[in-house]
C-alpha positions as CSV (number, residue, x, y, z in Angstrom):
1,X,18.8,14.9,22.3
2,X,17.4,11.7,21.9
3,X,15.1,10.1,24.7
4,X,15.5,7.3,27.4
5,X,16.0,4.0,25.8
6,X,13.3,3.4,28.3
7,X,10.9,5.9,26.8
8,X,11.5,5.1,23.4
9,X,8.6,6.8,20.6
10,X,8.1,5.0,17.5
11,X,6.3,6.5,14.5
12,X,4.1,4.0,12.9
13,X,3.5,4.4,9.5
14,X,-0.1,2.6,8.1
15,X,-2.2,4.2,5.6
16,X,-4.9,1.8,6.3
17,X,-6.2,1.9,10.1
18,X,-9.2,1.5,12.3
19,X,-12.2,2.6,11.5
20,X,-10.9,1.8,7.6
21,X,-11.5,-1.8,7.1
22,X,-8.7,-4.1,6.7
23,X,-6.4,-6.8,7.9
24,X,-3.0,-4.7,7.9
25,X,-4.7,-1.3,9.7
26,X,-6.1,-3.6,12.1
27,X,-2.7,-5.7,12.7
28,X,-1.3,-2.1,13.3
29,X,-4.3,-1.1,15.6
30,X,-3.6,-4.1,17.9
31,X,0.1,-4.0,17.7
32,X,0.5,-0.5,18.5
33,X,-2.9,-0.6,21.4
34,X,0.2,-3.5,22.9
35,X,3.1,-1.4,22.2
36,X,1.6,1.1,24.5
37,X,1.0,-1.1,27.1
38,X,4.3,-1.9,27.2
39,X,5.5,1.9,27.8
40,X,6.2,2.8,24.3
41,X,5.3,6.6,22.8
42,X,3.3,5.7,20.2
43,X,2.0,7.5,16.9
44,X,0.4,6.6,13.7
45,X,0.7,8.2,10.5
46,X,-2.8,6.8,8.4
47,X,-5.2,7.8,5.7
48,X,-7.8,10.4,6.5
49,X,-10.3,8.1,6.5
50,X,-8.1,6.3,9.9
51,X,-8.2,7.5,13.3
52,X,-3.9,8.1,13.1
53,X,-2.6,10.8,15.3
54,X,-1.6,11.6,12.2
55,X,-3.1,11.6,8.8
56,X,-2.0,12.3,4.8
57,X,-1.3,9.1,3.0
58,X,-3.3,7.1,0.1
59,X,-2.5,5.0,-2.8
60,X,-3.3,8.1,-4.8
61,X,-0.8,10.2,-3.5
62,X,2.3,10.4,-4.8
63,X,3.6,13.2,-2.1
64,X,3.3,10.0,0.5
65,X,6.9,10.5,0.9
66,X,6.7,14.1,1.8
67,X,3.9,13.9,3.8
68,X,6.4,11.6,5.9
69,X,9.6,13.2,5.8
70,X,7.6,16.4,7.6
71,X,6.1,14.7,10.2
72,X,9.1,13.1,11.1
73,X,11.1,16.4,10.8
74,X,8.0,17.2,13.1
75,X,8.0,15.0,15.5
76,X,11.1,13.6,15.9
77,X,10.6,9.7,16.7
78,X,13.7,7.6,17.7
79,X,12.4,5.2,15.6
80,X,9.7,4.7,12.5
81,X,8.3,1.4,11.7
82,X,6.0,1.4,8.4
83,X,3.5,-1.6,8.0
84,X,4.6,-2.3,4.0
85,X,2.0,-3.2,1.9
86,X,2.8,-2.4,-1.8
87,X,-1.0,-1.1,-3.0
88,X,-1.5,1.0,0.0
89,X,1.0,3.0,-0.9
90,X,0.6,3.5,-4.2
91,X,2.7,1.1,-6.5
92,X,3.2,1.9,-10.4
93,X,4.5,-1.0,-12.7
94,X,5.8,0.2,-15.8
95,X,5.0,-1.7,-18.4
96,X,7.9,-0.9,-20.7
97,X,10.7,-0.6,-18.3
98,X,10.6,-2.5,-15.0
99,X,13.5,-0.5,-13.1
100,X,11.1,2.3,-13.1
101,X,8.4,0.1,-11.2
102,X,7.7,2.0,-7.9
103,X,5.9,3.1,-4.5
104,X,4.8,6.5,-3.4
105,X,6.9,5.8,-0.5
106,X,10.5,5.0,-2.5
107,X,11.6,9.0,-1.0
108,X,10.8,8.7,1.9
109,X,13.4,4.8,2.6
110,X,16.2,7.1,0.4
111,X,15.9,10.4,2.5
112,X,15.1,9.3,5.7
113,X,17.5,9.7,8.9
114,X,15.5,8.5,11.6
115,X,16.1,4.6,11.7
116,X,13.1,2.6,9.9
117,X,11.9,-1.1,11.0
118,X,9.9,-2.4,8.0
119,X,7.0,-5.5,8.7
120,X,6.8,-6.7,4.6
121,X,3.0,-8.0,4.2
122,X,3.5,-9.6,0.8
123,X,6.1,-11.4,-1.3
124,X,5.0,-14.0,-4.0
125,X,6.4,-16.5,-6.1
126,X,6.2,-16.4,-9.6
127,X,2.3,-18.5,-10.1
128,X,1.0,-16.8,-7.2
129,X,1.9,-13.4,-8.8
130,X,0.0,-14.2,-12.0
131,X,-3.2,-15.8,-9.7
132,X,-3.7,-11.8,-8.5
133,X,-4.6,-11.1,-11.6
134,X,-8.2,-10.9,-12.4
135,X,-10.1,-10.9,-15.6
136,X,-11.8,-7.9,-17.3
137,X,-15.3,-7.9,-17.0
138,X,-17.6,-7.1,-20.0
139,X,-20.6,-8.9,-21.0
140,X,-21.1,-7.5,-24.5
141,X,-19.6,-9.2,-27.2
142,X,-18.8,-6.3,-29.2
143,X,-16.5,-5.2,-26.7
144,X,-14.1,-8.6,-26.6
145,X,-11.4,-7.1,-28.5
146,X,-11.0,-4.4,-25.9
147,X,-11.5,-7.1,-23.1
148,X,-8.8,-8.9,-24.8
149,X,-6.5,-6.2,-25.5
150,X,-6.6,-4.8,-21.5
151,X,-6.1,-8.4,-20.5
152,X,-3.1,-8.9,-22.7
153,X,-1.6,-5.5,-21.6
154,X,-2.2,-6.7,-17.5
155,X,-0.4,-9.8,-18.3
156,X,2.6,-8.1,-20.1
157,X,2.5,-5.7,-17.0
158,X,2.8,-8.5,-15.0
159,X,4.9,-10.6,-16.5
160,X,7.3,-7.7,-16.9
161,X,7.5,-6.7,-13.3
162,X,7.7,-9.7,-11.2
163,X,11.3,-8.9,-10.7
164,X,10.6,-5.1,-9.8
165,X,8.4,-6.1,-7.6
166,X,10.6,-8.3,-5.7
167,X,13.0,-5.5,-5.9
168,X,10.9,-2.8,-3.9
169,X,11.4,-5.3,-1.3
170,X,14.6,-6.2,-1.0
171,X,15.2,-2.4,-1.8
172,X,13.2,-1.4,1.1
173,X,15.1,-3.9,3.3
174,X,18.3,-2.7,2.7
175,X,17.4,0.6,3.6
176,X,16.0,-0.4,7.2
177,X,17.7,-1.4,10.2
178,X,15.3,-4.4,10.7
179,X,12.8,-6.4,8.5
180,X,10.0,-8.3,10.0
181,X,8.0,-10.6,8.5
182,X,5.4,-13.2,9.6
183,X,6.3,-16.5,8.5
184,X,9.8,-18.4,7.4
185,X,8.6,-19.0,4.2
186,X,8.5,-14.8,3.6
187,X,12.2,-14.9,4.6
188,X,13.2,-16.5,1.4
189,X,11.2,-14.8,-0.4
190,X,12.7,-11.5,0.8
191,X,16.0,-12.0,2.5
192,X,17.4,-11.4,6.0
193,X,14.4,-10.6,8.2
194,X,13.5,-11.1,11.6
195,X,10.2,-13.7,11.9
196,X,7.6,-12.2,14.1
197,X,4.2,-13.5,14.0
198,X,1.1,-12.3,13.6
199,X,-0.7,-11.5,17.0
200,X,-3.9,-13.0,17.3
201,X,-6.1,-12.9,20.6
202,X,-10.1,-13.2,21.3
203,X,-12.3,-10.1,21.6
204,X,-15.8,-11.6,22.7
205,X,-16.8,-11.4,26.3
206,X,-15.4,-14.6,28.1
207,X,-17.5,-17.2,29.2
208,X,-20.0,-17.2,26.3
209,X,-20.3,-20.6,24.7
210,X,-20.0,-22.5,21.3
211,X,-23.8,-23.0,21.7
212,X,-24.7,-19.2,22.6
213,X,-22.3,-18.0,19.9
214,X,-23.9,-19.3,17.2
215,X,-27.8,-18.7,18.5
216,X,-26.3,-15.3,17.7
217,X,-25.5,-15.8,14.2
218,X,-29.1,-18.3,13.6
219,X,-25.9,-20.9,12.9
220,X,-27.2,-24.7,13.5
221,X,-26.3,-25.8,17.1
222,X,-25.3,-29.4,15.9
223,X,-22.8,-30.4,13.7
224,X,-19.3,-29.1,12.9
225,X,-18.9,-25.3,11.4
226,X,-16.4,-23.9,9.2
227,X,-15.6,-20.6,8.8
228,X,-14.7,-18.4,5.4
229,X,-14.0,-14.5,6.1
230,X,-12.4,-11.4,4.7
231,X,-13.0,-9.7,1.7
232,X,-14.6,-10.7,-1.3
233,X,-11.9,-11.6,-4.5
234,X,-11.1,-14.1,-6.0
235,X,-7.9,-14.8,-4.4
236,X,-9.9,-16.3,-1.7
237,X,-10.9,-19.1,-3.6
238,X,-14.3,-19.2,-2.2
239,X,-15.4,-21.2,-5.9
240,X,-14.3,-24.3,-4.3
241,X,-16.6,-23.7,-1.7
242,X,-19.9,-23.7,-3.8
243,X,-18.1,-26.8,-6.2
244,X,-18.0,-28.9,-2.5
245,X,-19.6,-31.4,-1.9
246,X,-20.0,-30.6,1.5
247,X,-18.9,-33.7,4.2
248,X,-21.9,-34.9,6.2
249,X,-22.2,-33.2,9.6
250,X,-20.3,-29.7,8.5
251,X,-21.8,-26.5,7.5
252,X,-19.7,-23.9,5.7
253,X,-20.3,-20.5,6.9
254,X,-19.3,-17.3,5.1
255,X,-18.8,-13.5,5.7
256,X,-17.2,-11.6,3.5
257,X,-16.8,-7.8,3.2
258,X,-16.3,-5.5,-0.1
259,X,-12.9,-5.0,-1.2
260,X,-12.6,-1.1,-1.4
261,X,-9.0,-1.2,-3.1
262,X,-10.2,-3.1,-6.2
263,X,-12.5,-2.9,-9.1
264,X,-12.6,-6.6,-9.4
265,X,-16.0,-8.2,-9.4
266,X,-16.5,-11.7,-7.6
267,X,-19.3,-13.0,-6.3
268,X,-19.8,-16.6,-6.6
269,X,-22.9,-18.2,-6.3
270,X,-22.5,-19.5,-2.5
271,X,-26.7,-20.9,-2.0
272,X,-26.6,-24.2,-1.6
273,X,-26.8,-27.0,0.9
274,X,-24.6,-26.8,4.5
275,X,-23.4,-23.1,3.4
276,X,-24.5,-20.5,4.8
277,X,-24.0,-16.6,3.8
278,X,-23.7,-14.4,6.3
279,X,-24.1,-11.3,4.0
280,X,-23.0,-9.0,7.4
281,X,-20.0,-7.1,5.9
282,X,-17.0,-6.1,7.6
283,X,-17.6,-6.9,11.3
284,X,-16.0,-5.4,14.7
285,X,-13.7,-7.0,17.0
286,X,-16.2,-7.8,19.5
287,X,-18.9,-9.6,17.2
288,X,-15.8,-10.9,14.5
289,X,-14.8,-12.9,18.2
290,X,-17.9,-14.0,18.3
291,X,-18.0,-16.0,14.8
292,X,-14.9,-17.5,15.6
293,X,-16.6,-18.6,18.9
294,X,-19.0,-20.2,17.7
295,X,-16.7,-22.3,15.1
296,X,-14.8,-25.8,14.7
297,X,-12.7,-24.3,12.0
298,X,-11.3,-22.0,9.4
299,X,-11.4,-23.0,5.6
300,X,-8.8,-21.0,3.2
301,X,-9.1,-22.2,-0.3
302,X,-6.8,-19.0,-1.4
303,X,-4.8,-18.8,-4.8
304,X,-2.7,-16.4,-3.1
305,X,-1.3,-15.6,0.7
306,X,2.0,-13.9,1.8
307,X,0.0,-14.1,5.7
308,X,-3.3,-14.6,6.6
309,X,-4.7,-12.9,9.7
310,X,-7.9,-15.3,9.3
311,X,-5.7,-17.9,9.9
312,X,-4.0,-16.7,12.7
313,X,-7.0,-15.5,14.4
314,X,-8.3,-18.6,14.2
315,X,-5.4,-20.1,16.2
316,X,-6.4,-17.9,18.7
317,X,-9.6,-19.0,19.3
318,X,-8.7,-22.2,19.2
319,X,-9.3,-23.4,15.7
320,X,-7.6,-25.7,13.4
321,X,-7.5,-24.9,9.5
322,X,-8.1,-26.2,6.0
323,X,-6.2,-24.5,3.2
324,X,-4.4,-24.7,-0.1
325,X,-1.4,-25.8,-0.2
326,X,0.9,-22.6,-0.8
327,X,4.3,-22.3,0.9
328,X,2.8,-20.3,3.8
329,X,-0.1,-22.6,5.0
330,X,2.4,-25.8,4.4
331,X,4.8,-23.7,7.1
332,X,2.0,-24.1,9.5
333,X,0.2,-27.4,8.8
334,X,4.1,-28.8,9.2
335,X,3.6,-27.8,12.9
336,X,0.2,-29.4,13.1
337,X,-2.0,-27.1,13.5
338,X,-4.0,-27.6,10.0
339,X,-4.1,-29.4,6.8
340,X,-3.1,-28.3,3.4
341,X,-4.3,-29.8,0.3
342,X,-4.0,-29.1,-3.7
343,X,-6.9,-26.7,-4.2
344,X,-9.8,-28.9,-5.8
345,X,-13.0,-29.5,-4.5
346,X,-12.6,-32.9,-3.7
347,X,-9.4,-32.9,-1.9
348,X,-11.5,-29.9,0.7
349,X,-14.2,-32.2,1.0
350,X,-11.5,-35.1,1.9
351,X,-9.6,-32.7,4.3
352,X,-13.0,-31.6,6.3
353,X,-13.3,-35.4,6.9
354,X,-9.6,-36.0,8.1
355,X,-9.8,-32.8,10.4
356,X,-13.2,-34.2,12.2
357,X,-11.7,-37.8,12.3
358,X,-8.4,-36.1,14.1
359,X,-10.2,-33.4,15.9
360,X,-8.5,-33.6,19.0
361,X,-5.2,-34.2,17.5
362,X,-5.1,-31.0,15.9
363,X,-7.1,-29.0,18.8
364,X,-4.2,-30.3,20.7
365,X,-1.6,-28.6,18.8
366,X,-3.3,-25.1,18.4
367,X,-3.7,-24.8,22.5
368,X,-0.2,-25.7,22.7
369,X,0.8,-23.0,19.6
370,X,-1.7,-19.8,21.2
371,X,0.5,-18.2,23.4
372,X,3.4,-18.0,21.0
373,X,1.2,-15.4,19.0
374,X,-0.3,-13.3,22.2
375,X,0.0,-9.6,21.4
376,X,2.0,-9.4,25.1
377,X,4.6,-11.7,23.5
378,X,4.6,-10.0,19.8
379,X,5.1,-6.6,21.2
380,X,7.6,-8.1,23.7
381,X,9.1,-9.6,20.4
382,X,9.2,-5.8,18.8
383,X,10.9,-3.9,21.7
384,X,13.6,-5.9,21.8
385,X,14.3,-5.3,18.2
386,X,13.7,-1.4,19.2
387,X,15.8,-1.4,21.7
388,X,18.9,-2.6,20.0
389,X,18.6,-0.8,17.3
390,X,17.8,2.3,19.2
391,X,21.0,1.6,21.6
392,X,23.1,1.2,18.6
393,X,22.4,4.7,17.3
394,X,23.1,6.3,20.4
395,X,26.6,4.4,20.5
396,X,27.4,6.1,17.5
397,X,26.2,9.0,18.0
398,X,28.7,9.2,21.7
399,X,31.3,8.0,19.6
């Protein structure tokens, strides 16, 4: 017998999760801490290495759909809503035939009976695709055929699976009774979804200043800061930071953690004038408030972004952004709330100088946008979606 619509207990599916670092286990942490406060039953299926009620998935195990299946036979949620993110759960592309590209996860969407809400956390068009792909690393010379031949075979891979990729997707979609995604720009890219967006709030202790917040960090206490987290890949485009020449009056300042999913090796030479490099790793909610605090603005020079929690968390505290001009920074600068630019050195420079000239403008426009993305209103935003679809089961199930 299924519960009150009141009552309602979702399953929420995340392999990554607090204390695992990460911007999806920690959208999950703080959607699901506001789900509760709501009313909801609440559960999360995570890695070992999460604090889930539940634990069993990884991107290196391809029983993820099992695991699943039996602890929704187990527990019996009216609903299950999986944070999807490809690589978390384990994606295979077949370089030799792309219809046989897929997820640890593929069994669970087919054999599931419980109703699934799916939040998609990436979609890319065709250039950004190719940008996630890094170079092999090896310094010997003798070894440049192999470098080449690895390359060549990642490209094909690529190139090959763009579609299929697309595909998990949309095949993912049709299988759920809602999609959610965090921008308009990730509806086209996928299809029907509903737009959510990315909850965002401050952490830090109210009341403690710009000036305090950065006698924290050692940051100077004049001048304008921009900030440049998350973890360190190329995707984030950080190069253009050390190629800047860096307006008069800013300082750049960086954190960046290690990206545990990757091999990739990245770490550009960020010592220089006005920057300043952290070096603090991942940080917690508390002090990651903090930074933001003690900030003018963010700075995303990315080759790639489906979402950017950065971003949005910078909204929160109040902060305009710079970033590259891809579709889902152009959605946001449109509702003035940053600046976008081609991604080149100069045009960053140039952009740091418009923002200061039109501070207030744009400080303006961020106040105005902060409630829309309160964790109150997103969670708000989510039980409505729960409730109809959980209504319309249990109308077909009287029937």
């Amino acid at each position: 017998m299924l519960r009150s619509i009141n009552m309602p207990r979702i399953l929420m599916v995340s392999p990554e999760y607090p204390p695992m670092q990460g911007g999806v286990g920690r959208y999950t942490y703080n959607l699901t801490k506001a789900l509760r406060k709501l009313g909801f039953e609440a559960d999360v299926v995570s890695n070992k290495l999460g604090n889930g009620e539940f634990s069993g998935l990884s991107p290196e195990n391809s029983e993820n759909s099992n695991v699943l299946l039996e602890i929704v036979e187990k527990t019996k949620p009216d609903l299950v809503h999986v944070q999807y993110e490809h690589g978390l759960y384990g994606i295979k592309l077949d370089p030799i035939n792309p219809r046989r590209t897929s997820t640890n996860i593929d069994l669970f969407y087919k054999y599931c009976q419980i109703p699934i809400v799916t939040t998609f956390h990436s979609a890319y068009p065709f250039k950004q695709w190719f940008n996630l792909m890094t170079s092999v690393k090896d310094a010997s010379k003798r070894n440049m055929l192999r470098r080449f031949s690895k390359k060549t075979i990642r490209y094909w891979k690529m190139l090959l699976n763009y579609y299929s990729f697309h595909n998990l997707n949309k095949n993912k979609l049709t299988k759920s009774e809602a999609g959610i995604v965090f921008s308009h720009y990730m509806t086209r890219m996928i299809g029907d979804c509903e737009v959510i967006l990315h909850g965002a709030e401050p952490s830090s202790s109210p009341g403690v200043s710009k000036k305090e917040a950065r006698k924290l960090f050692n940051l100077p206490e004049s001048g304008r800061i921009a900030l440049a987290l998350g973890f360190m890949t190329a995707t984030k485009g950080w190069d253009i930071i050390q190629k800047m020449d860096i307006p008069k009056g800013w300082t750049i300042v960086v954190n960046s953690s290690k990206n545990h999913y990757s091999t990739e090796k990245f770490n550009p030479n960020l010592v220089k004038n006005n920057v300043v490099n952290l070096q603090e790793d991942f940080l917690t909610e508390e002090r990651l408030s903090l930074l933001f605090s003690s900030a003018d603005a963010v700075i995303l020079p990315y080759t790639v972004s489906s979402g950017s929690g950065v971003m949005f968390d910078a909204l929160a505290h109040g902060l305009p952004f710079v970033a590259t001009n891809l579709e889902f920074f152009e959605e946001f600068s449109q509702k003035g709330l940053g600046i976008t630019v081609r991604r080149s050195p100069d045009k960053f420079s140039k952009a740091l100088e418009i923002l200061d000239r039109d501070y207030m403008k744009y400080i303006k426009a961020v106040e105005s946008f902060q409630k829309e993305i309160s964790w109150q209103s997103i969670a708000s935003q989510h039980a409505q979606i729960y409730a109809q679809i959980i209504k319309s089961k249990q109308s077909i199930i009287a029937v």
